[in-house]
N, C-alpha and C positions, 0 to 999 in steps of 0.2 A: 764437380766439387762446388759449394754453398761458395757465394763470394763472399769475403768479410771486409768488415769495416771496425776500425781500431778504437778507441779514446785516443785523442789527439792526435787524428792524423786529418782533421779539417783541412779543405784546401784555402787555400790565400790567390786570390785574382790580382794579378798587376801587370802593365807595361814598365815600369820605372825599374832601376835598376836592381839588380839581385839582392837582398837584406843580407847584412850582414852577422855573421854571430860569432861572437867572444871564445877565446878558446876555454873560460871553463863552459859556458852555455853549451858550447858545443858537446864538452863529455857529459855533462849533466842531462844533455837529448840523449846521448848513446846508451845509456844509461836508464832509461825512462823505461818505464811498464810499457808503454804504445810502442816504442822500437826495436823489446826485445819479445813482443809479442811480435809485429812486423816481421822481424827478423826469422820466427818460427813457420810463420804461415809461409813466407818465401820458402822456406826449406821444404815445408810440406807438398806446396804446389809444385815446387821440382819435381818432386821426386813421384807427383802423379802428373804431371808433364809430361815425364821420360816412360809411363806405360801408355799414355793417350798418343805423343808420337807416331805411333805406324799409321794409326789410321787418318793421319792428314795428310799423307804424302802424294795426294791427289788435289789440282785445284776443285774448287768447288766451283758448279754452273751456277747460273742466276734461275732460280725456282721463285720466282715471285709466290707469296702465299696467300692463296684468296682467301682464307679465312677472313683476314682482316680487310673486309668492305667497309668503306663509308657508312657511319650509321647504325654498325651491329657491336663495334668497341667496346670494352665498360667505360666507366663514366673516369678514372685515371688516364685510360691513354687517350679520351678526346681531350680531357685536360690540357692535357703534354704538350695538345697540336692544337689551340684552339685558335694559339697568335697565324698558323699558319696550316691551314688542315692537309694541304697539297702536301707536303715535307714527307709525310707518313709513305708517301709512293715513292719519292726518290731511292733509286737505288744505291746502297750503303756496300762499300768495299774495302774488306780490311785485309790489311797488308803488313805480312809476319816479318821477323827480323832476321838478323845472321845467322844461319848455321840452325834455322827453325824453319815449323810450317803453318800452315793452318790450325793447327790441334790448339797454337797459343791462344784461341779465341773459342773455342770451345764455352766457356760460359759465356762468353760476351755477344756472340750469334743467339745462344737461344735467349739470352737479357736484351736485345734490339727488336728481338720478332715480340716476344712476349709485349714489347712498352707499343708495339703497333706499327714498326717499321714492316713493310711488305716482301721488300727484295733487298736480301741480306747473302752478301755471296763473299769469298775471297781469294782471294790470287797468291801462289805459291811459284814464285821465282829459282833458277836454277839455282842449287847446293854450289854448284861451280862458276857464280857469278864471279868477277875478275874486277866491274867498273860500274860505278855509281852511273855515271850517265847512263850506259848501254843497257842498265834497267829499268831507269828512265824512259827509253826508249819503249822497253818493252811492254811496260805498265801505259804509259800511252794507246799500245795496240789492244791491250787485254780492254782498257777502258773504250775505246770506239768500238769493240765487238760488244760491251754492254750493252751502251748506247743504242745499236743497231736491235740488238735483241726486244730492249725494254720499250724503243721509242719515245727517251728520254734524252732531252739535251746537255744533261747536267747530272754530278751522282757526288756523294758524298765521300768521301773516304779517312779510312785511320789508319793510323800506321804506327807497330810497334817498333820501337828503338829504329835501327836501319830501315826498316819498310816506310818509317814518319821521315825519314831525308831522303830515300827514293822520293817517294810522292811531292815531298818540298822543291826536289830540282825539277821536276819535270813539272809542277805547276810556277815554278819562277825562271827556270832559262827556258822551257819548251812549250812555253804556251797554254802552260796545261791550265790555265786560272778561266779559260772558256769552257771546260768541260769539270774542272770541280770545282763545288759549292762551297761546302765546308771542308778544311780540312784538320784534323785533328792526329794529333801525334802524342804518343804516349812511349816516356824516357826516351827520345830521339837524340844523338849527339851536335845539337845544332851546332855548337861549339867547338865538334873535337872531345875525345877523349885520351887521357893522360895513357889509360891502361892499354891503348889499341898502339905503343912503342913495342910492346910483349911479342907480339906476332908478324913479322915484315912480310905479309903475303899484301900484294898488290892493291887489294879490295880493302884491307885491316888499315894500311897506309894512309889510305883517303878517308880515313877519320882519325886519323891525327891530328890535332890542333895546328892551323896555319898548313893545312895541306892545297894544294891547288881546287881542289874540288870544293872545299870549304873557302878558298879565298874567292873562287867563280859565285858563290853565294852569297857575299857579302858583297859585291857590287851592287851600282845602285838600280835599283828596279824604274821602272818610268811609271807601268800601271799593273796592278795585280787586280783581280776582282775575286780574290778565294777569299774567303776568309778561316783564318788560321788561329788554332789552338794549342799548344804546345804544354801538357799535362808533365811535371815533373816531379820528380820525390830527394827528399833529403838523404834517403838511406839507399839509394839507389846505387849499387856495388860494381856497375860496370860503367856506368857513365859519370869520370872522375874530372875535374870537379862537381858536382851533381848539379850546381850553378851550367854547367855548358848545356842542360836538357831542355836551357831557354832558349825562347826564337826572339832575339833582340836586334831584328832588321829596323833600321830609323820609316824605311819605306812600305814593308809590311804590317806596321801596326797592328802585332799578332797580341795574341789576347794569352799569358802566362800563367799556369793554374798551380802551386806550390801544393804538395802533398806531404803531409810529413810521415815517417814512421812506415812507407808501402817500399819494398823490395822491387828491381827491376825486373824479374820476371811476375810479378805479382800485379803489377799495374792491369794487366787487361781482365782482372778477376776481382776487383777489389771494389766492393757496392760502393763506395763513395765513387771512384773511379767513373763507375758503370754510370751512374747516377748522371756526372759531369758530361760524359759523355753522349748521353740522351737527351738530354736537354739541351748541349750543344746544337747537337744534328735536328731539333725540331727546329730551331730557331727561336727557342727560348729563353739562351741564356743572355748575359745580359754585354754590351758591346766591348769592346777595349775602351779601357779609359788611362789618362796620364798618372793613375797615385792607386797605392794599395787599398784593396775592398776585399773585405772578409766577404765568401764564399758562405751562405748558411746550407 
């Protein structure tokens, strides 16, 4: 499926706090041509989600692609990498969300190999996961098996919704901030979600706003060396209030990317998304800072 990209769903970069918007503002956005086209294209990608499904239900290996040598690129993806040509080797791991698999990345693997990423692989976690940390754990092993494979010290990763607070805990309580670079989250519940009351299974629990596993992440960090992107959307239907899809650690000085008008399963499809995302992982973009910066 083509990714799209809306009229007025620009992102907005900021560390400071969540903007706030007026209740008619607010129905006059719900309202807009950009959310309730958003809103159409999430329905769409469902619903070709739910036939691309079967065939992720295998993690994927690390196939490095030697296409992409040094030197043979076009002249866009040395662009990309030119602040940093090494980045293009590091291996890029994404990591799907609850009750999903791999298949959610389906355009956004072949949009990282296409920009000149080489080893683009990702990890699909038990359907019967129980416990944030104990994935943690696990994603920890899956990453020292990369590591070992690629002969790389360090590897990037993104995580959609749940796979972006997997990957959070284990690069902030387990160490994990020596073995990834970048990390990039896309609608992840940094916050807790209002709507995960709906479900009292164990795993749904520990995203609920003020849950233990959420208060163990808001302790204070000493030193992190990831650095972190937290990509969020206004219209985003599962992560309530859509303000909680930011990472507002005082100690992580993660770098905030506002979306307007993208649907939460539509974030890992959506070219501005893809875009933020790329340019994150070459070292590109541009650092956390204290005040809102429009994103061009």
């Amino acid at each position: 499926m083509r990714p799209t990209s809306n009229l007025g769903s620009e992102p907005a970069s900021h560390t400071s706090g969540a903007p706030e918007v007026a209740p008619r503002g607010a129905l006059r956005t719900l309202c807009s041509p950009a959310t309730l086209a958003g809103g159409l294209t999430e329905l769409a990608w469902v619903g070709a989600h739910v036939l691309l499904y079967p065939l992720g239900t295998r993690t994927e290996p690390v196939q490095p692609d030697l296409r992409h040598r040094p030197g043979v690129q076009p002249p866009a993806v040395r662009a990309l990498f030119a602040a940093d040509p090494l980045a293009a080797r590091t291996p890029v791991l994404l990591v799907h969300g609850l009750v999903d698999n791999r298949s959610i990345f389906s355009v956004m693997r072949r949009n990282l190999r296409r920009r000149g990423f080489a080893s683009v692989c990702s990890w699909n976690y038990s359907p019967l996961l129980r416990d944030v940390a104990q994935a943690a754990r696990d994603l920890e092993a899956h990453i020292e098996r990369i590591c070992l494979q690629t002969g790389h010290d360090r590897v990037h990763v993104v995580g959609h919704s749940l796979g972006g607070l997997i990957a959070r805990y284990y690069v902030q309580r387990n160490g994990g901030d020596r073995r990834v670079d970048h990390l990039v989250t896309l609608g992840s519940p940094h916050g807790g979600s209002l709507l995960a009351h709906a479900l009292p299974t164990p795993l749904v629990r520990q995203l609920r706003p003020g849950s233990p596993v959420l208060e163990e992440l808001a302790e204070p960090v000493d030193r992190c060396d990831t650095q972190i992107t937290a990509i969020y959307s206004d219209l985003d239907q599962l992560v309530l209030p859509t303000s909680a899809g930011r990472c507002d650690h005082p100690d992580l000085a993660a770098r905030n990317v506002l979306f307007r008008g993208v649907g939460h399963m539509s974030l890992p499809i959506h070219r501005g998304v893809l875009d933020e995302v790329a340019v994150t992982l070459a070292g590109a973009a541009s650092p956390a800072t204290g005040h809102l910066r429009a994103v061009a």
